[in-house]
VONUKE-125960 format. One line per 4 residues: number of its first residue (from 1); their letters; for each residue y, x, z of N, C-alpha, C. Coordinates in steps of 0.001 Angstrom, whole numbers, plus 500000, padded with zeros to 6 digits. Example, Ala and Ser with C-alpha at 12.3 -4.5 7.8 and 13.67 -1.06 7.14 Angstrom:
<atoms>
1 = as = 494310,513190,507800,495500,512300,507800,496700,513200,507800 | 497750,512850,507080,498940,513670,507140,500030,512900,507870 .
</atoms>
This chain:
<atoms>
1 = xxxx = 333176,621889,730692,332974,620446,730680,331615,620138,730059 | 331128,618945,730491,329735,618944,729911,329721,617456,730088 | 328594,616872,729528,327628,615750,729061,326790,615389,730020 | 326871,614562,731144,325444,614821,732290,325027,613063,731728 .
5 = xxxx = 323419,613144,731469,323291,611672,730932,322282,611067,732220 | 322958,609935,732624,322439,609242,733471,321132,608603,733078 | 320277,608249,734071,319161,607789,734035,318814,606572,732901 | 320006,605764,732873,319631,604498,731947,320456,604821,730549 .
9 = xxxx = 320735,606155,730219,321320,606727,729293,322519,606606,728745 | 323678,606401,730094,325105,606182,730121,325501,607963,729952 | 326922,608104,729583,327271,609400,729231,328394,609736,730493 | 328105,610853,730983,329066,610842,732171,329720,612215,732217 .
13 = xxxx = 330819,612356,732120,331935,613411,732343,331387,613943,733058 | 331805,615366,733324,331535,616356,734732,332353,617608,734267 | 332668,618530,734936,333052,619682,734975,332603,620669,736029 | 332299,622018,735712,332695,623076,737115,333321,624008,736845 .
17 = xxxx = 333950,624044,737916,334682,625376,738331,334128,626214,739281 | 334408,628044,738910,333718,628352,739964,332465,628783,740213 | 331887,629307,741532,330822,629387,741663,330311,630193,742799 | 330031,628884,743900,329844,628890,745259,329313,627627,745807 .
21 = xxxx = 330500,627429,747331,329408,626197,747743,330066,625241,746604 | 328809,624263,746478,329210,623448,745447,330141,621798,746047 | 330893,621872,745676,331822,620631,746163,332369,619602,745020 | 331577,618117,745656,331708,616851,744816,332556,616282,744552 .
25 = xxxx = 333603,616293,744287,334777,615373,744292,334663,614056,743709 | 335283,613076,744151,334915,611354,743744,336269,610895,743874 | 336323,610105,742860,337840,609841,742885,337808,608134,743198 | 339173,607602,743475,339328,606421,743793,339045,605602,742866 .
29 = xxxx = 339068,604395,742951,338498,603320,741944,339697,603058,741119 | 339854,602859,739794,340962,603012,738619,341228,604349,738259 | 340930,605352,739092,341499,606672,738761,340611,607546,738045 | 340862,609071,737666,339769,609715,736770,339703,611340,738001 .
33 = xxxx = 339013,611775,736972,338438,613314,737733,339996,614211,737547 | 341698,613394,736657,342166,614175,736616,343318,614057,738386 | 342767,613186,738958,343320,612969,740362,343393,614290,741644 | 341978,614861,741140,341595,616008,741739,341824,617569,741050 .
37 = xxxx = 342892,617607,740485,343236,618348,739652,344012,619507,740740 | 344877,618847,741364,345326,620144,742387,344290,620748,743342 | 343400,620565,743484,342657,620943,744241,341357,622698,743695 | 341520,621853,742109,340662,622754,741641,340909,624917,742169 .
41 = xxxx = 342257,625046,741740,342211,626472,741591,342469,626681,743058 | 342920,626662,744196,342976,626588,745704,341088,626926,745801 | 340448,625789,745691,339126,625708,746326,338295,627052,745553 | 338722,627144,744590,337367,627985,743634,338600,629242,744287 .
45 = xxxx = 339400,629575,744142,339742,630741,745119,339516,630536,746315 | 339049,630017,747164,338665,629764,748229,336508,630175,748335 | 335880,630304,747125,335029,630383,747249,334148,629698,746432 | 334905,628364,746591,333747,627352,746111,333493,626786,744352 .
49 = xxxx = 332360,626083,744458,331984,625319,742937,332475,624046,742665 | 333703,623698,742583,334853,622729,742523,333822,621637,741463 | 333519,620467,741542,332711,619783,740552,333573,618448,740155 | 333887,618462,739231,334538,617043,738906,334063,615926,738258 .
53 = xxxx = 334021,614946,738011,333338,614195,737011,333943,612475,737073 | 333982,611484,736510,334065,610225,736229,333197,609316,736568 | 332938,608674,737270,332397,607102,737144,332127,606398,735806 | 330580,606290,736099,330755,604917,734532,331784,604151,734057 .
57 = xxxx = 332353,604079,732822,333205,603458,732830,334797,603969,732993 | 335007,604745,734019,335772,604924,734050,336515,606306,733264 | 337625,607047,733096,337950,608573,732307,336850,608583,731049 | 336654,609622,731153,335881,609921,729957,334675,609855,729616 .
61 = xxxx = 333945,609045,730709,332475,608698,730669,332587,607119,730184 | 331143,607197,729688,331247,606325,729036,330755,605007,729498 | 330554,603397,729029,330543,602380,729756,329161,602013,729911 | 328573,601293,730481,327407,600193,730106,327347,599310,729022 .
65 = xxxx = 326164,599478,728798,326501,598037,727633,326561,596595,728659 | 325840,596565,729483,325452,595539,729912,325683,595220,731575 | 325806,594354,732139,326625,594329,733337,326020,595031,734549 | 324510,594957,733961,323548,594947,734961,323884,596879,735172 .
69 = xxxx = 324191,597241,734099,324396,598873,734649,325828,599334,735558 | 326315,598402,736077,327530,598222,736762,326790,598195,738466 | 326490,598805,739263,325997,598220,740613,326326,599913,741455 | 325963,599894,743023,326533,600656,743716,325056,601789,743697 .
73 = xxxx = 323767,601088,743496,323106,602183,743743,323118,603094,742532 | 323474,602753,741258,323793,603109,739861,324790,604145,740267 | 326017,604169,740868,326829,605051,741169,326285,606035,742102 | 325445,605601,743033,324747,606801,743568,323555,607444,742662 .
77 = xxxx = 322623,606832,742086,321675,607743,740790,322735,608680,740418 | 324001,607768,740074,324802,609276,738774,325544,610555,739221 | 325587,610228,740574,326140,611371,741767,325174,612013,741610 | 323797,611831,741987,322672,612736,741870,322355,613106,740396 .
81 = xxxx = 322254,612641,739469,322257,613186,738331,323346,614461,737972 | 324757,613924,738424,325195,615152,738917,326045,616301,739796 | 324812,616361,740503,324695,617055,741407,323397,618163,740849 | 322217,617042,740087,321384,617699,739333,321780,619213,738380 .
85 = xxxx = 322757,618417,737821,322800,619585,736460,324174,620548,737609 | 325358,620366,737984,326213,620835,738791,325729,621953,740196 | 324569,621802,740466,324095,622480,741903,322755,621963,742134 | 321293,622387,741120,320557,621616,741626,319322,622321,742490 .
89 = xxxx = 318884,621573,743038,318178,622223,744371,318831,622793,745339 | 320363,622026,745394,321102,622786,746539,322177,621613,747099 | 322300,621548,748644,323220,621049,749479,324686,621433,748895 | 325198,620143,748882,326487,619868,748220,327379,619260,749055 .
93 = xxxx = 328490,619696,749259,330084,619170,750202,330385,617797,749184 | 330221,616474,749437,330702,615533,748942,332184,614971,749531 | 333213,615009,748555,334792,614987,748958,334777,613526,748082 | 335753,612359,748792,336044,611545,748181,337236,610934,748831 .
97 = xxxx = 337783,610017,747823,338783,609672,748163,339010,608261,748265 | 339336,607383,748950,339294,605578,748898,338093,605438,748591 | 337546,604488,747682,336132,604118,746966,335484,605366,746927 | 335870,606975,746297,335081,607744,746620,334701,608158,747635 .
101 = xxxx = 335228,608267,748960,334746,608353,750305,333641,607193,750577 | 333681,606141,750305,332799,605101,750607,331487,605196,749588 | 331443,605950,748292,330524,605930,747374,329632,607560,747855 | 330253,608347,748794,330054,609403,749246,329586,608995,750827 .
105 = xxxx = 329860,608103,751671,328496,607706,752307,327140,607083,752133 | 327668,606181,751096,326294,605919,750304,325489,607043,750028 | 326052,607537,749335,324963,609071,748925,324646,609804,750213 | 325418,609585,751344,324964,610797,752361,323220,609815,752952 .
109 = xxxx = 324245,608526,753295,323004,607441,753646,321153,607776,752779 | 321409,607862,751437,320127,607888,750518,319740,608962,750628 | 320704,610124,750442,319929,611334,749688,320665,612586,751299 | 320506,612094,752258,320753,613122,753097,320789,614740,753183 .
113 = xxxx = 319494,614633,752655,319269,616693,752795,319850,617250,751486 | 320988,616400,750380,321489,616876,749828,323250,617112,750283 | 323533,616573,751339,324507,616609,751672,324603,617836,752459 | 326180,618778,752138,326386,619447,753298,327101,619292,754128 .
117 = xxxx = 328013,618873,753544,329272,618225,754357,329953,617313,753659 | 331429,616406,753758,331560,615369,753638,333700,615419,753936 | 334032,615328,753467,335758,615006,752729,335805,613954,752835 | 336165,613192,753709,336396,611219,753151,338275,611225,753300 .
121 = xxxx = 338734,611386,752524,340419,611083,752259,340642,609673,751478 | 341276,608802,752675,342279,607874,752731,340646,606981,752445 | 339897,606987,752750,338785,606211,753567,338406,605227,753974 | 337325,604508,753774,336871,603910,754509,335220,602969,754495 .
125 = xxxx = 334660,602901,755796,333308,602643,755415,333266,601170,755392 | 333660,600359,754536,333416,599703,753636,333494,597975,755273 | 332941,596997,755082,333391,596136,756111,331999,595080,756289 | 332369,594836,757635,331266,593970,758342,331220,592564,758358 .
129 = xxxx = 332539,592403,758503,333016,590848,758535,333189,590024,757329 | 332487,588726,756868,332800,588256,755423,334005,587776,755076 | 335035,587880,755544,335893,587488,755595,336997,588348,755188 | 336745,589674,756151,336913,590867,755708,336715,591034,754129 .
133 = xxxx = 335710,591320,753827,334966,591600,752287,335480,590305,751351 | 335939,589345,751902,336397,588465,750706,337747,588456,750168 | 338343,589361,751421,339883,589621,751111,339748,590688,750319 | 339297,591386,750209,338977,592639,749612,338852,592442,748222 .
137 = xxxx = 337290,591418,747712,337123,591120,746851,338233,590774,745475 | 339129,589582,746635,339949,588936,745786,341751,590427,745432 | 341730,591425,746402,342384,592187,746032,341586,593189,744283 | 340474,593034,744740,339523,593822,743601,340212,592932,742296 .
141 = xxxx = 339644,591641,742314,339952,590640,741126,341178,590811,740753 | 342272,591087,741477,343947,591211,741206,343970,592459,740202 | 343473,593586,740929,343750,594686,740078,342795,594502,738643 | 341652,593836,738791,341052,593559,737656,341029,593252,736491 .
145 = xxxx = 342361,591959,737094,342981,590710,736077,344457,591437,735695 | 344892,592451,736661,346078,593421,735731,345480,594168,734361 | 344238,595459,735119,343775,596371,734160,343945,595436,732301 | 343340,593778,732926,342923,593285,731322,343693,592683,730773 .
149 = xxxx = 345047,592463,731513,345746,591911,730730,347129,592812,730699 | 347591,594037,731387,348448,594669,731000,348014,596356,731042 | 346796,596328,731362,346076,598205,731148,346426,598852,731787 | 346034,600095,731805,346634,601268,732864,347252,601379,733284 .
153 = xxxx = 348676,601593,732601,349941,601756,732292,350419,600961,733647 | 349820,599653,733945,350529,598487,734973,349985,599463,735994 | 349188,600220,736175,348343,600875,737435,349821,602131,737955 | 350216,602662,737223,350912,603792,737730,352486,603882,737060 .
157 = xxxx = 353100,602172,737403,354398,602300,737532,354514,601421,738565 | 356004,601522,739363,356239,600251,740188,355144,600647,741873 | 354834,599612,742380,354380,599212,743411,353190,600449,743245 | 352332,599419,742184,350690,600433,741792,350786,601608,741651 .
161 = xxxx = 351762,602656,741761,351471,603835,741353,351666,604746,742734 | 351818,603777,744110,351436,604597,745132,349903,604788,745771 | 349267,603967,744910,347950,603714,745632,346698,604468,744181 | 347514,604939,743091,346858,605592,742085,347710,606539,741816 .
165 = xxxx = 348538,607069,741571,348712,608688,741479,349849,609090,742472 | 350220,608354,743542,350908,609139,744864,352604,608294,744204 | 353161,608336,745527,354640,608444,745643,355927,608839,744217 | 355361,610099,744114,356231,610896,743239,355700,610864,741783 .
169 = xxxx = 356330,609716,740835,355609,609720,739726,356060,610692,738965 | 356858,611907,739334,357195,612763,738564,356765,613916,739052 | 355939,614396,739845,355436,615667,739901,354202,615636,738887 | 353957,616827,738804,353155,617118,737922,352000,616735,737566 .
173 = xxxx = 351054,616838,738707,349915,616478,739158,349875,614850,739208 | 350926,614436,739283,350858,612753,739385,350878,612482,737841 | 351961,613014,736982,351820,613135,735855,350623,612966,735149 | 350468,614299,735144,348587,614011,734539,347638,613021,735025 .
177 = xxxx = 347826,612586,735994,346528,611769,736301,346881,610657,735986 | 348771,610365,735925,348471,608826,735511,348136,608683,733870 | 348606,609742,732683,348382,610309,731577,346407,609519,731624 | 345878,609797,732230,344384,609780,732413,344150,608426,732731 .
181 = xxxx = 344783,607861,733601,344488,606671,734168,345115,605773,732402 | 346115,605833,731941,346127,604667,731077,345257,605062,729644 | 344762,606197,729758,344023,606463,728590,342674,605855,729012 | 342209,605407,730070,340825,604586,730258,340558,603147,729422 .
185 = xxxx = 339564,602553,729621,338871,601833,728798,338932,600578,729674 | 340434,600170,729881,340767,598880,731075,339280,597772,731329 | 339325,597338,730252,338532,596452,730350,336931,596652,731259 | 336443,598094,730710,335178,598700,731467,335505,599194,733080 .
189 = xxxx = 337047,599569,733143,337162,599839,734268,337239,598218,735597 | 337928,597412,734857,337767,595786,735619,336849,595522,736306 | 335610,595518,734951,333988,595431,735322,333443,595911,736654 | 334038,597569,736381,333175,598112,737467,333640,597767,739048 .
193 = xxxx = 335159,597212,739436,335807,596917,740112,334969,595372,740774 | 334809,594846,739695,334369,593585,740151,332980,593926,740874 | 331945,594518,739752,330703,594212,740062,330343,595324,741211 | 331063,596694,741237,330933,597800,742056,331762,597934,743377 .
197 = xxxx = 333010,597885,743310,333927,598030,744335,334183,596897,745235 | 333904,595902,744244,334228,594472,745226,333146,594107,746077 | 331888,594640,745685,330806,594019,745747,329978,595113,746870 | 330496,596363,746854,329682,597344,747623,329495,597077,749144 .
201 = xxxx = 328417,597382,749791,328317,597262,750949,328727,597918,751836 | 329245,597694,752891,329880,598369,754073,328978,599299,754500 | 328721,599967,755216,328105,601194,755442,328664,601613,757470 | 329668,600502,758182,329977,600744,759638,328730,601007,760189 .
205 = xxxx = 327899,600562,760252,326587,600190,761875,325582,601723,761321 | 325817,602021,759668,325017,603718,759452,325478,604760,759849 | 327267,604429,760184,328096,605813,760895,327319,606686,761451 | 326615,606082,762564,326092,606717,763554,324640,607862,763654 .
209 = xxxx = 324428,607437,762174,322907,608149,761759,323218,609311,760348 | 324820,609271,760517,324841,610456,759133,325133,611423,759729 | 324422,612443,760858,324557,613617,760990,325103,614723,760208 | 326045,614721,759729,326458,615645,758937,327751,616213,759167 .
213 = xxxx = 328187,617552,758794,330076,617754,759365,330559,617264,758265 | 331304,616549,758813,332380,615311,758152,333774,615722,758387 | 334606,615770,757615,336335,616022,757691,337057,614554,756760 | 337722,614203,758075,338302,612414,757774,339747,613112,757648 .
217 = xxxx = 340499,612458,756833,341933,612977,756390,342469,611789,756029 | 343438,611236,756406,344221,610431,756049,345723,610809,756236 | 346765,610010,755412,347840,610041,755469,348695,609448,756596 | 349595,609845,757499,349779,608899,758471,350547,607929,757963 .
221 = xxxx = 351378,607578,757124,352264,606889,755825,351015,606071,755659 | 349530,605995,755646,348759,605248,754418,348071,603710,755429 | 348831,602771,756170,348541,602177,757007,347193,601371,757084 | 347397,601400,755659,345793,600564,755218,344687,601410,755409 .
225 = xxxx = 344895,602670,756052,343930,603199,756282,343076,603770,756935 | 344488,604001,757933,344660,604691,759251,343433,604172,760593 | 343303,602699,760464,342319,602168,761456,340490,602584,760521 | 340484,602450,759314,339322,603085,759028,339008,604487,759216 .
229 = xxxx = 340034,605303,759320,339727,606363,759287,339710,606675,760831 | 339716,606470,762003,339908,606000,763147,338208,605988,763725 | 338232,604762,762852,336593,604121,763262,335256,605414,762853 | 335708,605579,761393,334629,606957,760653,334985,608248,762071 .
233 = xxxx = 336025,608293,762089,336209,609912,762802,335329,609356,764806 | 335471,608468,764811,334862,607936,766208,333061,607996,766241 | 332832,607189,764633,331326,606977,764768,330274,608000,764166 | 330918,608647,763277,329886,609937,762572,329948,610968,763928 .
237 = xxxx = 328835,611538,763928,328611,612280,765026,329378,613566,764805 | 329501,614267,763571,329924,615289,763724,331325,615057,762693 | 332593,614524,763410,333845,614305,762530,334411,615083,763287 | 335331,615629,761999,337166,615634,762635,337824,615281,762139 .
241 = xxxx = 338929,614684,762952,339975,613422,761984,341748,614162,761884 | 341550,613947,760695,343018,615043,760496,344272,613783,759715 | 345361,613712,760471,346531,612183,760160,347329,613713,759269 | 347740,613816,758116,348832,614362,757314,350294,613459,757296 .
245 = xxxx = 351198,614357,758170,352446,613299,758320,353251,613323,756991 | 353952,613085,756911,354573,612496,755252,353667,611891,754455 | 352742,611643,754162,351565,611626,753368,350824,610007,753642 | 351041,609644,751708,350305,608456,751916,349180,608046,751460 .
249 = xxxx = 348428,606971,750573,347140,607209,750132,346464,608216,749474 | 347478,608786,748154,346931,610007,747474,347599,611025,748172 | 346481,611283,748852,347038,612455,750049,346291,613591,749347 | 346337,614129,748414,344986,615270,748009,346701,615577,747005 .
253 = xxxx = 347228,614592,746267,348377,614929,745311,349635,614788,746315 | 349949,614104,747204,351047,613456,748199,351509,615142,749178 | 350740,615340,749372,350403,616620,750534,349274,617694,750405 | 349413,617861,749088,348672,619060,748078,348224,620182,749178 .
257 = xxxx = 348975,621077,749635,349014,621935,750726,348090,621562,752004 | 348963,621226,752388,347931,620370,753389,346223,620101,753034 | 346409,619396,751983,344928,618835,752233,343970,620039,751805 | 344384,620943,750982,343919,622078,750145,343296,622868,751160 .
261 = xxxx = 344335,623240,752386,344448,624469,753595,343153,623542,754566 | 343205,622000,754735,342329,621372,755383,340743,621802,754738 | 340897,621409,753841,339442,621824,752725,339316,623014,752651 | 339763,624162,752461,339691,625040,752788,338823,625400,754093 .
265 = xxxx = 339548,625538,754931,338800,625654,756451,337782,624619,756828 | 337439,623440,756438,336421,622560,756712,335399,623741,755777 | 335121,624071,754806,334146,624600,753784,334071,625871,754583 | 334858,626451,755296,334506,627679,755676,333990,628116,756835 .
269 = xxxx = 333927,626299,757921,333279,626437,758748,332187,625999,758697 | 331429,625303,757593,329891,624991,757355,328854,625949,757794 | 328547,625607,758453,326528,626856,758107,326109,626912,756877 | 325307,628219,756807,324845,627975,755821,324424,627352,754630 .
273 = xx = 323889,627302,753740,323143,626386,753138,322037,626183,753506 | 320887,625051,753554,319719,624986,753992,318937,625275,752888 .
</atoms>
């Protein structure tokens, strides 16, 4: 585990495992790096440099002082920061999940020749229509106005805990991550929801210019997602779109196997590194 310090001198979680191709993991918005926890020992026996890390604000990194360090290209600097210390001078598999799939085209969009390939689970590139984006918004503000007035804890019982640590709040892996999710810093996590997630730009009409091999995974259970992931696997030039049946948003914890054996073989059919 290590210290990677962002450009405007925020403190940001990271971990590696491993040591191969190097692979980004990004977790959903409310959640931490412990979401991607089943994935770790599968992939690094599989080869690869499993990389984990937190969002400003969110797990164990630390917040902004000030609002202005809350924005989407800020989340892409800190991907590259680390990616810096995690794999640097080298093409990196960016895996994400909800908001991390969408914060992982951003980065493919900016910093291209660092990308090698691309994981977008339970997905989506972000929306065109304002109308679209305002429904969105005001879902952002909901979870916002929970985090601050009843904390984590409201995130991963009940309803909320299929869309932050999966179905089964008693397996293991769901366990820990919701353990993680109410130990966050609600209030910093709100922030970033508002000013980052609500606020990020869609990324549809760039589909078409991110040349890169892309593996789209969704849950067929995850309905809210199923038509984005649809559209990504249609417009990136080089997708394949994989529906996991039983399996709903946290499809990485929901259908462990599955998505592991998917990642797996996506990483092993890459070329080289450049």
């Amino acid at each position: 585990m290590a210290v990677v310090v962002a450009r405007d001198g925020v403190e940001l979680y990271a971990e590696i495992h491993g040591d191969g191709i190097p692979v980004l993991f990004s977790c959903g918005y409310c959640t931490t790096h412990e979401n991607w926890r089943p994935q770790v020992d599968p992939l690094v026996e599989a080869g690869a440099r499993v990389i984990l890390w937190d969002y400003r604000g969110h797990g164990l990194s630390k917040a902004p002082t000030s609002p202005e360090g809350f924005n989407m290209a800020q989340v892409v600097d800190d991907m590259e920061r680390v990616l810096d210390w995690a794999a640097p001078e080298e093409a990196a598999v960016l895996a994400g999940l909800s908001f991390g799939g969408l914060a992982s085209l951003h980065f493919a969009k900016r910093f291209p020749e660092r990308v090698r390939g691309l994981i977008l689970a339970g997905s989506g590139p972000g929306f065109k229509k304002p109308e679209a984006q305002a429904r969105w918004q005001a879902q952002v503000e909901k979870t916002a106005q929970i985090l601050e007035s009843r904390g984590g804890a409201a995130l991963v019982s009940g309803r909320a805990a299929s869309t932050t640590i999966g179905r089964d709040p008693e397996a293991k892996a769901a366990r820990r991550a919701a353990a993680a999710i109410e130990a966050q810093d609600s209030v910093a996590v709100a922030s970033f929801g508002r000013l980052v997630v609500g606020l990020a730009e869609g990324v549809i009409d760039d589909l078409a210019g991110i040349d890169i091999p892309a593996l789209v995974v969704v849950g067929e259970e995850d309905t809210a997602f199923l038509r984005a992931a649809d559209v990504m696997g249609a417009r990136l030039p080089r997708a394949q779109t994989l529906r996991i049946p039983g399996a709903g948003h946290i499809v990485n914890i929901e259908a462990e196997t599955a998505f592991n054996d998917a990642s797996r073989a996506f990483l092993a059919s890459l070329a080289p590194s450049r």
